[in-house]
N, C-alpha and C positions, 0 to 999 in steps of 0.2 A: 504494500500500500504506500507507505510512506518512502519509502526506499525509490520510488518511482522521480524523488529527488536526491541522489545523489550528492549533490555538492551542501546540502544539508544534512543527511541521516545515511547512516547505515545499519541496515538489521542486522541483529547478532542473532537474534532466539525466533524461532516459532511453534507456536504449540496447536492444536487444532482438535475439539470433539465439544464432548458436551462442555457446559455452561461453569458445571462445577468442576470437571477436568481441568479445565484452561484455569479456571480460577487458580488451584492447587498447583500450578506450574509457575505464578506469577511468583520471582524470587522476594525472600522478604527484604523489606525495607523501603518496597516502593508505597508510595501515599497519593490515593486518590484526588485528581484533581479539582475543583468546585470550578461550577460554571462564572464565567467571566475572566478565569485566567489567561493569560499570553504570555505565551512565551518565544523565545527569539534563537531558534537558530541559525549562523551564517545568515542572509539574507531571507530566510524562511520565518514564516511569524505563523503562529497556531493559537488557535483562539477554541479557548473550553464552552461549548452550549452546555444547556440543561441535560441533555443526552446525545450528540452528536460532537464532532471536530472539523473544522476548518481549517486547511493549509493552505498557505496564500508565498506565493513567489514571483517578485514582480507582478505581470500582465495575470500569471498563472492561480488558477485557484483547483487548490482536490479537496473534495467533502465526504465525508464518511458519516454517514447518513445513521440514525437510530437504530437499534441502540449501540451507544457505544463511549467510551469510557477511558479517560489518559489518567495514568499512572506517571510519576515521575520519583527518581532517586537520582540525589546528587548530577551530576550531566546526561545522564540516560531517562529514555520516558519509555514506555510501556504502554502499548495500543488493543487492547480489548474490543471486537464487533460482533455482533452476534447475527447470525440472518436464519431464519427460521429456528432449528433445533439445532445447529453448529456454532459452534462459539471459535472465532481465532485468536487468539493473543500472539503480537510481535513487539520484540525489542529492537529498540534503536537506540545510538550511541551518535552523535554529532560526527561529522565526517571530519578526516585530518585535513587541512588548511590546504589549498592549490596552491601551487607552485608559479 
């Protein structure tokens, strides 16, 4: 999902099944985000709804649509979606700086 920027995130983890599966894969430490958060990676800004996320890059905008749910610890966030009975969770880690 997210990884589909590059010069912002890259994924380290994915985990995929049901709801409480993915839940128990989420490593500890990370803390659910409340809606209205932003946060700023490289030129990437991500904005927390009520149940949904926003990623916006320049002109570009990707939206991950209800339900769904950002986790963040220390420089990494954690992207929980769910669509019908499958639940994904992916980690990302801010990308190393271009050259």
């Amino acid at each position: 999902m997210l990884s589909a920027l590059p010069e912002c995130l890259r994924q380290t983890f994915e985990a995929t099944g049901t709801r409480a599966y993915v839940t128990s894969r989420l490593p500890k430490g990370y803390a659910a985000q409340p809606a209205g958060t932003q946060l700023q990676f490289s030129d990437c800004s991500i904005a927390v709804g009520a149940n949904d996320v926003t990623v916006r890059r320049g002109p570009d905008k990707y939206y991950v649509p209800p339900p769904a749910q950002l986790f963040k610890r220390a420089s990494s966030i954690a992207l929980m979606h769910e669509a019908g009975a499958r639940a994904i969770l992916r980690i990302y880690e801010p990308a190393p700086p271009s050259l």
